[in-house]
N, CA, C and O atoms as CSV, one atom per row, in Angstrom:
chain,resi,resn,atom,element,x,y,z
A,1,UNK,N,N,-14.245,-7.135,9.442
A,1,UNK,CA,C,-13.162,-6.189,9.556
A,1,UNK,C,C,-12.382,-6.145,8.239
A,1,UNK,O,O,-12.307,-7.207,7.621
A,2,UNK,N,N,-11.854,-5.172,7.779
A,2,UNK,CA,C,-11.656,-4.670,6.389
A,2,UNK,C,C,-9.591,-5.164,6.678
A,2,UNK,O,O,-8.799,-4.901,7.583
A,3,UNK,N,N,-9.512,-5.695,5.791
A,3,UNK,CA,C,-7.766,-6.423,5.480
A,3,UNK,C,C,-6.885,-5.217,4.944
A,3,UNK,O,O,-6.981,-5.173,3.717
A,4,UNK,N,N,-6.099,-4.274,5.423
A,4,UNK,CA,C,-5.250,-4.337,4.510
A,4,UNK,C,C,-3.751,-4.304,5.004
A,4,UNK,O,O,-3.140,-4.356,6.071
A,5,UNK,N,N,-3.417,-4.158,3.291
A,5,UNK,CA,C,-1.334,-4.654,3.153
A,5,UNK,C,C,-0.680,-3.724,3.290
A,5,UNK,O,O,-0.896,-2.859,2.441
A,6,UNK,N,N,0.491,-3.360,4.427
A,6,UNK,CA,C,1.090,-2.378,3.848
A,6,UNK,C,C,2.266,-3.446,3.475
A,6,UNK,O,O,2.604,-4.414,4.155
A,7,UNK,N,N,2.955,-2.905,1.869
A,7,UNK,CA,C,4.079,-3.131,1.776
A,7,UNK,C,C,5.145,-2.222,1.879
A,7,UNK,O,O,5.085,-1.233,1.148
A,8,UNK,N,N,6.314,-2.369,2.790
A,8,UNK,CA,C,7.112,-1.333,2.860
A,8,UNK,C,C,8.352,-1.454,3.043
A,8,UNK,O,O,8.355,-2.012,4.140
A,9,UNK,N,N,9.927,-1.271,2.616
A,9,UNK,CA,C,11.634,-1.960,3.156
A,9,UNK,C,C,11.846,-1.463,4.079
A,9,UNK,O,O,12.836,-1.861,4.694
A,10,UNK,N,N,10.928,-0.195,4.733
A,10,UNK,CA,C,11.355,0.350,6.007
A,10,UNK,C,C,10.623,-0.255,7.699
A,10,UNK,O,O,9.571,0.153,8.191
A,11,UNK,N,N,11.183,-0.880,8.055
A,11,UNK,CA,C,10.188,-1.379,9.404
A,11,UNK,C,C,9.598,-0.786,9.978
A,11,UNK,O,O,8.632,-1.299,10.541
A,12,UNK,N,N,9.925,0.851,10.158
A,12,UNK,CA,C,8.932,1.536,11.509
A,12,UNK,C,C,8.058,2.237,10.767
A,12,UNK,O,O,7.134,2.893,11.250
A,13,UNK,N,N,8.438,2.077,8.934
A,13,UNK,CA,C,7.078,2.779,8.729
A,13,UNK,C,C,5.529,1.552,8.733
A,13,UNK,O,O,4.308,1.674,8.828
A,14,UNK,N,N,6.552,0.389,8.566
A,14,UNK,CA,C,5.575,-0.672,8.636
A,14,UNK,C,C,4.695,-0.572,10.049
A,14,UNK,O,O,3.503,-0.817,10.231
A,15,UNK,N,N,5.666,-0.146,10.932
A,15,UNK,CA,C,5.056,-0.370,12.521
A,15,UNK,C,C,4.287,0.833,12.456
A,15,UNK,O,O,3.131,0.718,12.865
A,16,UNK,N,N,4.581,1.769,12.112
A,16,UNK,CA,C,3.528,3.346,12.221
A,16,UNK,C,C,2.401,3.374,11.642
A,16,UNK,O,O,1.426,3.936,12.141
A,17,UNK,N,N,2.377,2.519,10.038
A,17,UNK,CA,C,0.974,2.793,9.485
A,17,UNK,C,C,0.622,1.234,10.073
A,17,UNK,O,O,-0.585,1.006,10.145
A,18,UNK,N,N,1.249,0.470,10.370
A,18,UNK,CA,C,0.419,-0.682,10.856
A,18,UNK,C,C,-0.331,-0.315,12.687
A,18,UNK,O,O,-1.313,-0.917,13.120
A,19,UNK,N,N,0.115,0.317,13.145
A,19,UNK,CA,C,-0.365,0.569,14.852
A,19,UNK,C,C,-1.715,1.621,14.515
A,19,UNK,O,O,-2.835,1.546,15.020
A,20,UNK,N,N,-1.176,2.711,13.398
A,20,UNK,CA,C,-2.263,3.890,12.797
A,20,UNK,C,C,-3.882,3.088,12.499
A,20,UNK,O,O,-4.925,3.110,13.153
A,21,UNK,N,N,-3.532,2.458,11.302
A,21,UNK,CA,C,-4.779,1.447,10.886
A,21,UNK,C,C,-5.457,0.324,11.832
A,21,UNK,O,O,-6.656,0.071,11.952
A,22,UNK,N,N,-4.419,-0.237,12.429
A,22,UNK,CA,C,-5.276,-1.057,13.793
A,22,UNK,C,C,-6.250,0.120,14.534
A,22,UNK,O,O,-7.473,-0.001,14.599
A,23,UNK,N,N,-5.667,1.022,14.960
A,23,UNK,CA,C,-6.473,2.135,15.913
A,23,UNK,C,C,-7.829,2.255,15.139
A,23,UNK,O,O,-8.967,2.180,15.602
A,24,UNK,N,N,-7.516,2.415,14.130
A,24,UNK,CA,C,-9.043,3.101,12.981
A,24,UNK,C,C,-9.757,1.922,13.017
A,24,UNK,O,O,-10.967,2.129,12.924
A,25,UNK,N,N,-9.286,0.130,13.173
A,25,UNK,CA,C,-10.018,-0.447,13.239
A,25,UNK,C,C,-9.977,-1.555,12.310
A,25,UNK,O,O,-10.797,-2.471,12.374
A,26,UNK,N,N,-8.974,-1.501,11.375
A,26,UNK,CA,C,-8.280,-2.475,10.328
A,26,UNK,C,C,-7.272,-3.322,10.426
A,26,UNK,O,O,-6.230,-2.906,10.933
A,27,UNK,N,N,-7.348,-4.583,10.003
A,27,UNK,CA,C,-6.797,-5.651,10.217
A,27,UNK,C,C,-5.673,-5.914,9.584
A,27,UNK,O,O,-5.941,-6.575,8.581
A,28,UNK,N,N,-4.616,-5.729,9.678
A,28,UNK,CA,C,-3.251,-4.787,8.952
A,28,UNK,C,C,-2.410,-6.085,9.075
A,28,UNK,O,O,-2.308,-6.751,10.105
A,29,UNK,N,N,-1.707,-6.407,7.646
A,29,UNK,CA,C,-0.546,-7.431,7.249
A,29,UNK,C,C,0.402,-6.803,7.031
A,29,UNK,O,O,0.240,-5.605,6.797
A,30,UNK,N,N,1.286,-7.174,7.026
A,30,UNK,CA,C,2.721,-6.143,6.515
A,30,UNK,C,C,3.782,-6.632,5.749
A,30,UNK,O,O,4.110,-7.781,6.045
A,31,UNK,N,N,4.501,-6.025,4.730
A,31,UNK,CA,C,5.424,-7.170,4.091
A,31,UNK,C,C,6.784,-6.114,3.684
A,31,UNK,O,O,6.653,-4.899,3.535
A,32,UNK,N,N,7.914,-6.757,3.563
A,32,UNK,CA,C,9.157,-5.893,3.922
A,32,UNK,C,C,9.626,-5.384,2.120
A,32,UNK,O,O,10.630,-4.725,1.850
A,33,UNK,N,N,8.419,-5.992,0.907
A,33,UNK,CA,C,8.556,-6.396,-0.485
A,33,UNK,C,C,7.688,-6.528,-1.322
A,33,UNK,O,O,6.499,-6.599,-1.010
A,34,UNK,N,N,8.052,-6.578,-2.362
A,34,UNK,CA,C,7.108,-6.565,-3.673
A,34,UNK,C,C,6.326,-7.928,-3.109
A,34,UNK,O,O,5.168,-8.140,-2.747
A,35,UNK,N,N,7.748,-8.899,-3.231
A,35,UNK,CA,C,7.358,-10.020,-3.227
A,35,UNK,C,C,6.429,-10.612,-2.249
A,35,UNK,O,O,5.305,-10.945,-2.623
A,36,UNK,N,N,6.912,-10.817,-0.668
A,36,UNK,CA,C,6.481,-10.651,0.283
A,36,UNK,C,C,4.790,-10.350,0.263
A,36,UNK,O,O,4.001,-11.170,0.733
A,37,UNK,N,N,4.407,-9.222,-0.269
A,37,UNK,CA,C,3.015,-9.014,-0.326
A,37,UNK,C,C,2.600,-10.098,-1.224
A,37,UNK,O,O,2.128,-11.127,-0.741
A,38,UNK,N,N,2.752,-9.935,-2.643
A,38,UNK,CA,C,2.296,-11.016,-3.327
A,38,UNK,C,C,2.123,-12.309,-2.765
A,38,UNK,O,O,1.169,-12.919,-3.247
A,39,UNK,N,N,2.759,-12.898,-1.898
A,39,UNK,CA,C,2.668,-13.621,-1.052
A,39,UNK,C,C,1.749,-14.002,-0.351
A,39,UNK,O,O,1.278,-15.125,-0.534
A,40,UNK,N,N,1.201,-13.058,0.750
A,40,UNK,CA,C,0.399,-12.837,1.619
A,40,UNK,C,C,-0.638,-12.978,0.501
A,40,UNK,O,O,-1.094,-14.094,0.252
A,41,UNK,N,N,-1.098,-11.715,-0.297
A,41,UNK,CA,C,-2.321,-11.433,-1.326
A,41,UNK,C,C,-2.782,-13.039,-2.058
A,41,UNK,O,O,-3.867,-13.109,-2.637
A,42,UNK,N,N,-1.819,-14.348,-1.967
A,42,UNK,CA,C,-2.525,-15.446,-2.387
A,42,UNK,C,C,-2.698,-16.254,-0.985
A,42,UNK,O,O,-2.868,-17.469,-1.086
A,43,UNK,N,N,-2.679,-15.887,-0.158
A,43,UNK,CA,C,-3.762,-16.572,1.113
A,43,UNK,C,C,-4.853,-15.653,1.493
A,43,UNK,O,O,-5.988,-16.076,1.718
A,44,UNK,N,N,-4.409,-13.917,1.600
A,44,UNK,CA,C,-5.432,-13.188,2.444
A,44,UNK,C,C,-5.848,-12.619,1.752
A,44,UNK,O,O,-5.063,-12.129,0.940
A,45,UNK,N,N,-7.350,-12.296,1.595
A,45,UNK,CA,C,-8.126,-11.784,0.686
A,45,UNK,C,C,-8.371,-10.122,1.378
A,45,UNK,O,O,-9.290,-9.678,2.067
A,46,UNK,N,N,-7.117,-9.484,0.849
A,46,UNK,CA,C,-6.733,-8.151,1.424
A,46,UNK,C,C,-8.282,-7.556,0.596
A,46,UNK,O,O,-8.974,-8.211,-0.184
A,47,UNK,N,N,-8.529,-6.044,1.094
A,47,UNK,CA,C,-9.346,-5.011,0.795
A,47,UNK,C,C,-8.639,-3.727,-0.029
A,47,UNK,O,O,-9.061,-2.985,-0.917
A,48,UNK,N,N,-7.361,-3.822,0.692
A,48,UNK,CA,C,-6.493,-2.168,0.171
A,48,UNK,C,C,-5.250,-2.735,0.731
A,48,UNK,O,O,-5.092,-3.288,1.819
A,49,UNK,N,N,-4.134,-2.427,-0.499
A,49,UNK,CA,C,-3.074,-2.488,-0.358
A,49,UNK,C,C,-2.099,-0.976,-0.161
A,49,UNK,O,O,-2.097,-0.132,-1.057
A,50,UNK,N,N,-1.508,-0.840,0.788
A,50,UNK,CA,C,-0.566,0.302,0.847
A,50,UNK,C,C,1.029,0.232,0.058
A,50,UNK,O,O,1.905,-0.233,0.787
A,51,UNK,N,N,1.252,0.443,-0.654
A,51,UNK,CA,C,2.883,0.327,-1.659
A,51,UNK,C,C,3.661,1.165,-1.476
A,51,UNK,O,O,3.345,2.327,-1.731
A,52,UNK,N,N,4.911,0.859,-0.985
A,52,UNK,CA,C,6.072,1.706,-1.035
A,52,UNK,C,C,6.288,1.569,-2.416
A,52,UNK,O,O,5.599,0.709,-2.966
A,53,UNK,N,N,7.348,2.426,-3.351
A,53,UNK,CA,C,7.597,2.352,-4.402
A,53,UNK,C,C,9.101,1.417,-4.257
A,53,UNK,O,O,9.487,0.331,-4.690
A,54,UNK,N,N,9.637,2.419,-3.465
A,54,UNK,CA,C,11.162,1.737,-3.772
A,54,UNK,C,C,11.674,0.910,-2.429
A,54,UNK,O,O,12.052,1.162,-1.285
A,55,UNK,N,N,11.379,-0.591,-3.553
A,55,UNK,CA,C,11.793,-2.062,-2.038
A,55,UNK,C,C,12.625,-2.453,-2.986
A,55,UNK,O,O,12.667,-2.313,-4.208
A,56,UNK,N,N,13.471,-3.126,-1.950
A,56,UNK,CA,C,14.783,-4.207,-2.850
A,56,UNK,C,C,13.351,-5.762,-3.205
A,56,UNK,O,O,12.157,-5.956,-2.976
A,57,UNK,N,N,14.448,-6.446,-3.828
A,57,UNK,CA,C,13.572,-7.670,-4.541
A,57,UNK,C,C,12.628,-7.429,-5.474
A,57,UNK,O,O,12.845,-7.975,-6.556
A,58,UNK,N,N,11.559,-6.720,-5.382
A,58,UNK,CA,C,10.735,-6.459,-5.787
A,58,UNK,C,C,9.964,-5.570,-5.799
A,58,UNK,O,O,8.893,-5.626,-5.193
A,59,UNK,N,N,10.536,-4.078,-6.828
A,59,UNK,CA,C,9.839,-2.390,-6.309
A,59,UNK,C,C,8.320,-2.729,-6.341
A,59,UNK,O,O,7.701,-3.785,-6.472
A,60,UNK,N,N,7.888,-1.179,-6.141
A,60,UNK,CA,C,6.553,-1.297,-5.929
A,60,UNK,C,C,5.732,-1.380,-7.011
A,60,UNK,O,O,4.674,-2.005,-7.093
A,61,UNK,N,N,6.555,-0.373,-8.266
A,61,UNK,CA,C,6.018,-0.401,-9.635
A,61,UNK,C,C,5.631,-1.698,-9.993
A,61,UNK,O,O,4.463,-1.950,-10.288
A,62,UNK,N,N,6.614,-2.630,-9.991
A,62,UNK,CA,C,6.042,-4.425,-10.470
A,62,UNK,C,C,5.103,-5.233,-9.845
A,62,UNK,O,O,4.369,-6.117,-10.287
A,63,UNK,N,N,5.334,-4.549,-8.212
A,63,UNK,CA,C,4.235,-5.307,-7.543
A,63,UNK,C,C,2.832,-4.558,-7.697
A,63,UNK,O,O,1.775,-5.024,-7.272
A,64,UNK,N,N,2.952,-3.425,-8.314
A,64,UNK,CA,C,1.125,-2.858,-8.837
A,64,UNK,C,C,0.938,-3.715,-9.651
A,64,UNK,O,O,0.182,-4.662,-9.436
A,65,UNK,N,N,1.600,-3.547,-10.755
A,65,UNK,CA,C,1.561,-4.242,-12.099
A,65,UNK,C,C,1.057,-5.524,-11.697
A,65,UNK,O,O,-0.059,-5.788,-12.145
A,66,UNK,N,N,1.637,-6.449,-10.913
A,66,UNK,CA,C,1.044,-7.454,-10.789
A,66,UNK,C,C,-0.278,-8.008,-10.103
A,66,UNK,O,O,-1.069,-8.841,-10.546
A,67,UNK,N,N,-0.301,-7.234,-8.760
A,67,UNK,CA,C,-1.447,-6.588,-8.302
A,67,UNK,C,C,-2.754,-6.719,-9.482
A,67,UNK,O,O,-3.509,-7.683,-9.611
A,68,UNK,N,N,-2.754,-5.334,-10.345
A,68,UNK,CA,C,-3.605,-5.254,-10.917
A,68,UNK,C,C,-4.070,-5.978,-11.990
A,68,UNK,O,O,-5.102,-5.828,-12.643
A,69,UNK,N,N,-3.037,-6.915,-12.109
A,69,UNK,CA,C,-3.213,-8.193,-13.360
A,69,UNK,C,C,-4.025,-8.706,-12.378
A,69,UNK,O,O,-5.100,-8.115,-12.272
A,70,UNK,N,N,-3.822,-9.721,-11.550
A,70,UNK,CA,C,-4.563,-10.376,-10.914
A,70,UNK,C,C,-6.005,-9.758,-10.243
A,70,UNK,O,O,-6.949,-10.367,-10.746
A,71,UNK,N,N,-6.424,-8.818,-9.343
A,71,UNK,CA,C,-7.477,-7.948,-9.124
A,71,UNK,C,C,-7.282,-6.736,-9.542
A,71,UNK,O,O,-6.484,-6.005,-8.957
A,72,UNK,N,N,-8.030,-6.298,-10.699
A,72,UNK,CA,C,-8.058,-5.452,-11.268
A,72,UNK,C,C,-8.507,-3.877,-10.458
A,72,UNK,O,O,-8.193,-2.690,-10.544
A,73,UNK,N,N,-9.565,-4.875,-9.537
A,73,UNK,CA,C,-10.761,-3.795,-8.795
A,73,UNK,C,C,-10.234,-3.408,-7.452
A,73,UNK,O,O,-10.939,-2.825,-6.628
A,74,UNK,N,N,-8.545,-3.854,-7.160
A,74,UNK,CA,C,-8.566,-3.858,-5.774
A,74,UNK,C,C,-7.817,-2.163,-5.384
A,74,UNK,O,O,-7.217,-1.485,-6.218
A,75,UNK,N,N,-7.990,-1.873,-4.324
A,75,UNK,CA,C,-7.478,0.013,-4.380
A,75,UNK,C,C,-6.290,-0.585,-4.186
A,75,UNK,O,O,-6.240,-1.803,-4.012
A,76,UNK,N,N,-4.946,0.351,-4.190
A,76,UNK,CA,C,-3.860,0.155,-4.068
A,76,UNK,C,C,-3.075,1.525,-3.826
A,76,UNK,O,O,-3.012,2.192,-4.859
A,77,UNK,N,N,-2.431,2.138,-2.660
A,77,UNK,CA,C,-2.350,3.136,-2.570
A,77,UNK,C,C,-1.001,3.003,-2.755
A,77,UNK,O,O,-0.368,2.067,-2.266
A,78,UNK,N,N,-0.302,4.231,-3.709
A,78,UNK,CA,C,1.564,4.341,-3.550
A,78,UNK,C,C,1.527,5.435,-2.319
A,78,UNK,O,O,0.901,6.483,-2.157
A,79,UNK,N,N,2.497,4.700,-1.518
A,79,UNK,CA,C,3.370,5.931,-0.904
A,79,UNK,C,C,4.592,5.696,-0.863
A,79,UNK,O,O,5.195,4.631,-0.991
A,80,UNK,N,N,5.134,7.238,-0.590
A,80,UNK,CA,C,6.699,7.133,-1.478
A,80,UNK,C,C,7.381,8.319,-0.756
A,80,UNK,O,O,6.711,9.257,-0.324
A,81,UNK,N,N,8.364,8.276,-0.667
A,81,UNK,CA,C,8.896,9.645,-0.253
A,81,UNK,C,C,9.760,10.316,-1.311
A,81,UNK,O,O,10.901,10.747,-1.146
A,82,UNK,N,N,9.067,10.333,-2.370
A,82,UNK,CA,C,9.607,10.700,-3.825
A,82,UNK,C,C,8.408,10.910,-4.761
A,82,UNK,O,O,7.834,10.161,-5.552
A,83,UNK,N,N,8.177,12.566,-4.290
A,83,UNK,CA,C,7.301,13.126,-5.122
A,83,UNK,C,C,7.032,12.998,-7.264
A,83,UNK,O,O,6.110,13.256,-8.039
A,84,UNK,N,N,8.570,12.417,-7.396
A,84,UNK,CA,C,8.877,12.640,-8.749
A,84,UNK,C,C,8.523,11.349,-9.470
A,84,UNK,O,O,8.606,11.100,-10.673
A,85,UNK,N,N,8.149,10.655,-8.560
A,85,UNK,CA,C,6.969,8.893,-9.338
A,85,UNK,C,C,6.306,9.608,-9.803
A,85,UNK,O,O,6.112,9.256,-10.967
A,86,UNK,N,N,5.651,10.732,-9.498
A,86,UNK,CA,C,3.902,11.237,-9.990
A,86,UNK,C,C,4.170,11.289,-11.325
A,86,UNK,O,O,3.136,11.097,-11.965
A,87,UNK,N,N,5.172,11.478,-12.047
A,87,UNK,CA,C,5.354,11.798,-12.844
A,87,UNK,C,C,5.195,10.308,-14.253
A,87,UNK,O,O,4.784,10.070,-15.389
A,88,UNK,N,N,5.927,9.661,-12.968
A,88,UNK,CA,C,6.050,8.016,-14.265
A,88,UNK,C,C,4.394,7.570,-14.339
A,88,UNK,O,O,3.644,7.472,-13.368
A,89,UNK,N,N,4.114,7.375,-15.502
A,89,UNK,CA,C,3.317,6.609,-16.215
A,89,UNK,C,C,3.029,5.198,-15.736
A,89,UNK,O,O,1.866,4.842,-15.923
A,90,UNK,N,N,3.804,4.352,-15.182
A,90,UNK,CA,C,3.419,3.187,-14.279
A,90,UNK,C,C,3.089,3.269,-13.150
A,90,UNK,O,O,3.162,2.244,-12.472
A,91,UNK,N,N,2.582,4.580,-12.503
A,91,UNK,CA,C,2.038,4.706,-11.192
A,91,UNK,C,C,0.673,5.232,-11.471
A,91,UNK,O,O,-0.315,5.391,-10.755
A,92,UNK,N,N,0.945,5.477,-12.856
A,92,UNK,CA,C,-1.018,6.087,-13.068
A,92,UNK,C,C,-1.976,4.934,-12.653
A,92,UNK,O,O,-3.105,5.054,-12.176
A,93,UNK,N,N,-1.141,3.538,-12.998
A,93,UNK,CA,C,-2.639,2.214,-12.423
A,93,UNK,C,C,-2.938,3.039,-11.046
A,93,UNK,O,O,-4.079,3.444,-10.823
A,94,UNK,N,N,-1.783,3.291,-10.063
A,94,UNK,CA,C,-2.232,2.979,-8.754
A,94,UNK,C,C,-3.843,3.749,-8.149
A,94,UNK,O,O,-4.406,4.301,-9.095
A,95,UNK,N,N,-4.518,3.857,-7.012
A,95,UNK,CA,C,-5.377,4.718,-7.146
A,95,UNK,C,C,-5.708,5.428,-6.299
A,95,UNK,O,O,-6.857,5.722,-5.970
A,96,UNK,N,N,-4.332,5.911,-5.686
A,96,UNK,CA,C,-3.702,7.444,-4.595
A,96,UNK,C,C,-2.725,7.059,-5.086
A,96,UNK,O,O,-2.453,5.944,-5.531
A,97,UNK,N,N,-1.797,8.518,-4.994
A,97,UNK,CA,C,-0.592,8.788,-4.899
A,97,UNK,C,C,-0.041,9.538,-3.797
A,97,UNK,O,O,0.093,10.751,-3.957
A,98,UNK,N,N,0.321,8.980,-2.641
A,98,UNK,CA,C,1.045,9.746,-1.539
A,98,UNK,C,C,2.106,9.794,-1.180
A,98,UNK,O,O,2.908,8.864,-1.261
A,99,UNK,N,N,2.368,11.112,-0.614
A,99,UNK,CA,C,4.236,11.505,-0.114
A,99,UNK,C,C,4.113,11.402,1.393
A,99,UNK,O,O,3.698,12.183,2.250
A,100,UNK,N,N,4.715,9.929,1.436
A,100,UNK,CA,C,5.368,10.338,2.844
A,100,UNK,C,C,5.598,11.376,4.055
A,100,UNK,O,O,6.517,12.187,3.944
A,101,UNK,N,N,4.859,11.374,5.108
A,101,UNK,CA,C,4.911,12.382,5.862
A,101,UNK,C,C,4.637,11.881,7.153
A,101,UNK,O,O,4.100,10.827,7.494
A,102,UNK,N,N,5.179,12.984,7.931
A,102,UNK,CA,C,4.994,12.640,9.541
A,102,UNK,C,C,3.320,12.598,9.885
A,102,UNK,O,O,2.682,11.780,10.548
A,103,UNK,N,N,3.014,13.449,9.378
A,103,UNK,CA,C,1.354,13.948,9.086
A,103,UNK,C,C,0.671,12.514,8.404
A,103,UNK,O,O,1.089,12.095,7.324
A,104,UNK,N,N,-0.518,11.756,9.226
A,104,UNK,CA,C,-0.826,10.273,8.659
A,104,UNK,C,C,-1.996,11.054,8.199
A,104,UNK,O,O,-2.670,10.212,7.605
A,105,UNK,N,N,-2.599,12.145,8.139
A,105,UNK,CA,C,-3.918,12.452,8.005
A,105,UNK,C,C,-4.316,11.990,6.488
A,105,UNK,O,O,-5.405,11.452,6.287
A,106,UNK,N,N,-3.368,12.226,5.408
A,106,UNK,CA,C,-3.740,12.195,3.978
A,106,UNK,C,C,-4.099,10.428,4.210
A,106,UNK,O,O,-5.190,9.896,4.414
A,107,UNK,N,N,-2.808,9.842,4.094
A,107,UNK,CA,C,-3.049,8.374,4.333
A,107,UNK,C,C,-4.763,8.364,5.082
A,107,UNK,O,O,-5.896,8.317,4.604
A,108,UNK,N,N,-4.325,8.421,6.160
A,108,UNK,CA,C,-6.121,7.559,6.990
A,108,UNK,C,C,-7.504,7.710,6.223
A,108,UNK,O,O,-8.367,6.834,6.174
A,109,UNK,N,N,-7.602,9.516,5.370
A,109,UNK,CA,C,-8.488,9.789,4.307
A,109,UNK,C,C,-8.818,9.205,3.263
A,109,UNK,O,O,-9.959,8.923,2.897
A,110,UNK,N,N,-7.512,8.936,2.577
A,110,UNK,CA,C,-7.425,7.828,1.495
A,110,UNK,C,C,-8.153,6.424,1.620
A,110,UNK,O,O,-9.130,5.955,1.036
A,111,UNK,N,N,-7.112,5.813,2.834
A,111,UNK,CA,C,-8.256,4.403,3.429
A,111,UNK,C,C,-9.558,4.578,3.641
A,111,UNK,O,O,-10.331,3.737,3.182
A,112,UNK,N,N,-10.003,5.566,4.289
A,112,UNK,CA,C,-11.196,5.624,4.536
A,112,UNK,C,C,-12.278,5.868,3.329
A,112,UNK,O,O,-13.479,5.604,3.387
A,113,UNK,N,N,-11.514,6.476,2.139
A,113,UNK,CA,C,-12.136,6.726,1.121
A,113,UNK,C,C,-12.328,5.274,0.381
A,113,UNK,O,O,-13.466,4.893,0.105
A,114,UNK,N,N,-11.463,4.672,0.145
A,114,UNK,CA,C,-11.488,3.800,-0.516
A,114,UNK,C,C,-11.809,2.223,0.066
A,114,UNK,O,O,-11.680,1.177,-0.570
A,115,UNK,N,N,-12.316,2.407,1.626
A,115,UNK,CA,C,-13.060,0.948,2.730
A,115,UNK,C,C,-14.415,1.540,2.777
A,115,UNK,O,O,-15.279,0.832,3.295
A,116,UNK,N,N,-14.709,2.520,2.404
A,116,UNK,CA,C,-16.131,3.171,2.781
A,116,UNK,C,C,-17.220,2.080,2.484
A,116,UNK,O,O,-17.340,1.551,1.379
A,117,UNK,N,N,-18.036,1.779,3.621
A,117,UNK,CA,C,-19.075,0.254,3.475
A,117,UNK,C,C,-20.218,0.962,2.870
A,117,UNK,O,O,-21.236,0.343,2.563
């Protein structure tokens, strides 16, 4: 079964894409932080990480950055409810860029694109 992280400061989006991805069949961690994930990511050998951009402690921008220092190869999706990241240059590592929406369809595509066995 395929691991992944969402990191997110909001709880019910944690609970929405975490209940979403169980259904599809994925084994879903959740962390309220940059940090928090980093955390988890040195015990669980996640598949795809989901990133909010903007968490207290530790945004999402630093936790790619660090992310991708350590696994270079791992997907890492931003979502954000702030279309105007697309724009910053430290979100080009990531490898989706999504806006927040009631609509999970983009999200589940993305995962599925990027767990494809």
């Amino acid at each position: 079964m395929k691991k992944i992280l969402v990191a997110d400061d909001e709880m019910s989006i944690r609970l929405l894409y975490s209940e979403e991805l169980k259904e599809e069949g994925y084994e879903v961690y959740t962390a309220a932080n940059g940090r928090e994930a980093l955390e988890i990511m040195a015990t669980v050998p996640v598949d795809l990480v989901i990133l909010d951009i903007k968490m207290p402690e530790m945004d999402g921008i630093e936790t790619l950055r660090q992310i991708k220092e350590r696994r270079p190869d791992l997907p890492v999706l931003l979502s954000t409810a702030y279309g105007e990241y697309r724009q910053d240059f430290a979100t080009w590592a990531s490898d989706e860029y999504l806006v927040k929406s009631s609509d999970l369809d983009d999200l589940r595509n993305a995962v599925k694109r990027y767990l494809k066995d």
